[in-house]
N, C-alpha and C positions, 0 to 999 in steps of 0.2 A: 812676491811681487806686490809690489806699494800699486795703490791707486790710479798714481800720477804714471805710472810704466805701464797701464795696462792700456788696451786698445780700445777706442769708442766705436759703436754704430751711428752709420751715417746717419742713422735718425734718432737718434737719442732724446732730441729734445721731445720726441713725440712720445715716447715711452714715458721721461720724467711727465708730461704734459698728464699723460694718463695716470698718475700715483704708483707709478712702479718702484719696486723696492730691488738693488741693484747688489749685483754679487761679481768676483771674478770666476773667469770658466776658462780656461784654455786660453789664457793670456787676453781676454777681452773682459770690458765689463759687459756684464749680461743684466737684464729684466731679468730676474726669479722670479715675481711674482707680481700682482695687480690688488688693488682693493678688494677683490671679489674673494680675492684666496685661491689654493693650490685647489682645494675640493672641489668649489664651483667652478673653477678654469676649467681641470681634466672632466667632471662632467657637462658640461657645453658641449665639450668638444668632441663627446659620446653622442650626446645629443641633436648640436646643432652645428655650429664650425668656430675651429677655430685658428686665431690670424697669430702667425710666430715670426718674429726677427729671426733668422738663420744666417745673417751676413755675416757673423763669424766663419762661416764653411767660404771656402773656394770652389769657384765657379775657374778653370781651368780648359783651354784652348787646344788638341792637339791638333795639327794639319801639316800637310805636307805629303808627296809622293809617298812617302815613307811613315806615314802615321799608324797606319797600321800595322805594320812590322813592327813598330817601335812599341805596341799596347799587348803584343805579342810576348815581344822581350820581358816584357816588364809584367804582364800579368798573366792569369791560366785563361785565358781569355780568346775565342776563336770570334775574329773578328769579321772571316766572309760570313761565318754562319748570320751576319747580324744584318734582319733589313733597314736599310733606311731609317729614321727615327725609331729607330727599338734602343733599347738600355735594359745594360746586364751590372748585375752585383758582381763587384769582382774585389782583388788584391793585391797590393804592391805586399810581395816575400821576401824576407831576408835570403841567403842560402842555406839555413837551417830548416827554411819555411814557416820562418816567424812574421808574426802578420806584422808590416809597416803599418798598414793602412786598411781600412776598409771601403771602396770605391761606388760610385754609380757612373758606369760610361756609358754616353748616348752615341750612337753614329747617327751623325747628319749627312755624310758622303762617303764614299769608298775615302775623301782623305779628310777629312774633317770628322773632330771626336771630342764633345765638351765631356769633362772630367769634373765631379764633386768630390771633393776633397775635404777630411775633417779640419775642423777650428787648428789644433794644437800642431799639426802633420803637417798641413800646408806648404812651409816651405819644404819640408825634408823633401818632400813629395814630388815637388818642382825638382830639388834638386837630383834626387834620383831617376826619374825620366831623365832629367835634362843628363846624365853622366852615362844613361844607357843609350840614349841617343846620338851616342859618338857615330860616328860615320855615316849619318843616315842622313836624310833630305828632308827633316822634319825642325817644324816650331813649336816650342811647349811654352804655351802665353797666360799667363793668369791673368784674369780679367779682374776689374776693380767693380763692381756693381754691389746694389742690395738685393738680396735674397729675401725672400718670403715665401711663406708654408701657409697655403690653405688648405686645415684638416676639416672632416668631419661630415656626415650624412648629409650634412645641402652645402657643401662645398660646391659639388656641381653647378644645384641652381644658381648659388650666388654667385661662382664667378659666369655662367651664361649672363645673366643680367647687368654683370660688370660689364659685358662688352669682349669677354677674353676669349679665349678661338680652344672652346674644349671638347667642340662637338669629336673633332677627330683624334682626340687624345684617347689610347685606350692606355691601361694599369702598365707600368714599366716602357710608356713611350715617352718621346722628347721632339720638341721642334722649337725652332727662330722664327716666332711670331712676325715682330719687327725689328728693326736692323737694332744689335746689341740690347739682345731680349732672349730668355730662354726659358722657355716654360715645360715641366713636364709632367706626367700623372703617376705622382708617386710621392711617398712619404714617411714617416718614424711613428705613427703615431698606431696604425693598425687598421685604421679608417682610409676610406677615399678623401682623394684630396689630389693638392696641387703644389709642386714649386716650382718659382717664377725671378728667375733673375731679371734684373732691368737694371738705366742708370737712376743715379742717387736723385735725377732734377726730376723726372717720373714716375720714382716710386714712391712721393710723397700723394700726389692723385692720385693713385691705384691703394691706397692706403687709405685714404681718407671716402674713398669709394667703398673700397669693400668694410669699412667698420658704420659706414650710413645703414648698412643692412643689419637690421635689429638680431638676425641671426647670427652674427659675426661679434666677438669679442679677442681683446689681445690677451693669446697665452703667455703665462714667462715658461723660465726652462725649468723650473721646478716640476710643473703641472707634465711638461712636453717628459722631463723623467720620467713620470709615476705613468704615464701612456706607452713610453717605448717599454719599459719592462712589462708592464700585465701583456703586450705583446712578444714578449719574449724576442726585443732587436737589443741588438749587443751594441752597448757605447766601448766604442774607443779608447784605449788609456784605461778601462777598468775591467769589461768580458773579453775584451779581444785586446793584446799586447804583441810584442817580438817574443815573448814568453809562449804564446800559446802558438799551435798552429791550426789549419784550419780543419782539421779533423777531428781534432781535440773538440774545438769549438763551435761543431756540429756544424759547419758552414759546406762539407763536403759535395753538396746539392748543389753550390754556384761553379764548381768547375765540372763542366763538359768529361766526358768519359774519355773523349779521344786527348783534351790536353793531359789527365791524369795520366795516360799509358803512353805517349807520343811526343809534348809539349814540350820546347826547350826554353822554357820562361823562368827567368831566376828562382832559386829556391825548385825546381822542378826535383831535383836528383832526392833532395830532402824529403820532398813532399812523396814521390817513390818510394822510399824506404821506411817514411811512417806507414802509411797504408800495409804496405805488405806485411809490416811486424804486430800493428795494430796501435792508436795509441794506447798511453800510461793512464790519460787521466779523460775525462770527458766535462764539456759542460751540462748542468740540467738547470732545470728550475726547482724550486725549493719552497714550500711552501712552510712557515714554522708555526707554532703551534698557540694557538692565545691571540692575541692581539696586539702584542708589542713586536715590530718592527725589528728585524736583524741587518743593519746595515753592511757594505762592503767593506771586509778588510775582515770581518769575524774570522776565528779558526774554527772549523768544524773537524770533531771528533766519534769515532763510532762509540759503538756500545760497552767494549771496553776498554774508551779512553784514550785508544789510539787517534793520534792526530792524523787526519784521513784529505782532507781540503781547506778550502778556502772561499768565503762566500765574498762576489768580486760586486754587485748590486742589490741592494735592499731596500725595502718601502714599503709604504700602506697602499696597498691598489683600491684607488676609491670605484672602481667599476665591479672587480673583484668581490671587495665586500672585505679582504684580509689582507694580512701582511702578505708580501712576496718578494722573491729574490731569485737569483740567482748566482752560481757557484761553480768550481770545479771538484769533483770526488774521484776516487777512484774508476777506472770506466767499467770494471768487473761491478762497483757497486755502483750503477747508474740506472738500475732500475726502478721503476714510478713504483713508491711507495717504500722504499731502503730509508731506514729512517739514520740521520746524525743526529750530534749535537753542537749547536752552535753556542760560542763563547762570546757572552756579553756581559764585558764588564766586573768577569768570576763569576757571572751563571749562566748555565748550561740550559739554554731553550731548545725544546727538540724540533723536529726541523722534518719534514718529509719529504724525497726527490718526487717530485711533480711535472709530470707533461706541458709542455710548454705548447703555445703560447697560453697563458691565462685567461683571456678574453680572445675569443676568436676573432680573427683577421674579417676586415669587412671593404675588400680592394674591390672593384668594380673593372671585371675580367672581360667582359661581354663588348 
């Protein structure tokens, strides 16, 4: 995809304004990175907070009588269980139970349900609700807004003194501040934090506000990489695909016990018959060995040489201190410390399955 095909952020001039250095990501141009660099972004952002462009993702509208039935259909997902502003991890499945998508659905009403949806998926996304949504009394609306991610230990205070309403936000909630606003306490990064949809004429002030606060700096998606792995969250399109399913890809924790055994949501029969047989393959994380980085797409091989997996994300975790990755292996061999060997380049770096997440999770539960 040339240049000129790819897709801008409504704020772009502000990113170029900042010396951002620009890449494509899932059909958009994206910020990778800032003057400061990939190291000082992700450590900020350990440190103090930090501000990410995320209006590549969809902010997505379901309502209607029927909204619920129809998130139902379409995902493992029990939606009485859900109160009011709560938000669950969930997934659009193939019938295989291959992951489309990997989701955060908020309920704002018994029939209102905003949906975040990845950069690259998007339409499919829409288009699949919308095809599962035959017969039903429901609308599936994508909304056009900018998205912003405040990660990091004073995320809180700084968006309090922004003026933003987070006193009643707990970890995994959501609410419509103000009319075509959506804010919630949650994030990719492993830290507390915030995303905040609004429109584009708005969130140039809410921007400019939260970067006056000397604890605030803009992340690119370089730095926002190297933080979702050392937390071990799976990117789209490289951990989690229609290839893998959610068991495989250790996700089995976001569906409910009663949709596993009960649930008539696409891909449910699939998702039944992997459980019961166990999977083939599992994801872990990977720790390799030295100091040189194994990126995604490596072939990993065991001890004698057998081609075993395949490492799907790699990097230097600057919080870490070492290389990390993650990978899929055999699931017989998925225990913390099985060692591979990964193929870089015709040499074999060894590799050790590693308990994920890397850096501990720091969500603010209370």
């Amino acid at each position: 995809m040339t240049d000129a095909e790819l897709n801008h952020l409504p704020l772009e001039d502000l990113h170029v304004a900042a010396g951002a250095k620009f890449g494509g990501f899932a059909g958009w141009s994206m910020p990778l990175t800032y003057p400061a660099g990939v190291m000082k972004e992700h450590l900020h952002t350990r440190a103090h907070a930090g501000l990410f462009d995320i209006s590549h993702m969809k902010l997505v509208v379901v309502s209607g009588p029927d909204a619920g039935e129809l998130l139902e259909r379409a995902c493992p997902i029990e939606v009485d269980a859900l109160e009011p502003g709560q938000s669950k991890y969930t997934f659009l499945l193939n019938e295989q139970a291959g992951i489309i998508d990997d989701l955060i659905v908020t309920k704002l009403s018994a029939s209102r349900f905003m949906v975040v949806a990845n950069a690259g998926n998007a339409s499919v996304d829409v288009a699949h609700l919308t095809a599962l949504a035959a017969g039903l009394d429901v609308g599936v609306d994508p909304l056009d807004r900018v998205f912003l991610a405040l990660q990091g230990p004073d995320a809180e205070a700084v968006a309090t003194e922004a003026g933003l309403p987070v006193a009643t936000l707990k970890f995994m909630t959501g609410t419509e501040p103000k009319p075509g606003w959506f804010m919630s306490r949650s994030g990719y990064t492993g830290e507390d934090g915030f995303e905040i949809g609004l429109p584009a004429a708005e969130a140039r002030a809410l921007a400019a506000g939260l970067l006056a606060d000397e604890r605030v700096m803009w992340i690119g998606l370089a730095a926002r990489d190297s933080l979702r792995l050392e937390a071990g969250l799976c990117l789209h399109g490289q951990d989690i695909t229609q290839r893998y399913d959610p068991i495989s890809a250790g996700l089995l924790w976001a569906i409910p016990k009663a949709m596993r055994a009960g649930g008539d949501f696409a891909g449910a029969d699939a998702l039944r018959r992997i459980i019961e047989a166990g999977p083939a393959l599992k994801r872990v994380g990977l720790k390799p060995e030295g100091r040189q980085p194994v990126r995604g797409g490596a072939e990993l091989f065991d001890s004698g040489g057998n081609y075993a997996g395949v490492v799907t994300s790699g990097g230097f975790g600057p919080s870490a201190g070492h290389p990390v990755a993650m990978g899929y292996v055999p699931a017989d061999q998925a225990k913390p410390g099985t060692r591979f060997f990964a193929d870089v380049r015709g040499t074999k770096i060894p590799v050790d399955v590693h308990s994920l997440p890397f850096t501990q999770h720091r969500y603010r539960k209370g």
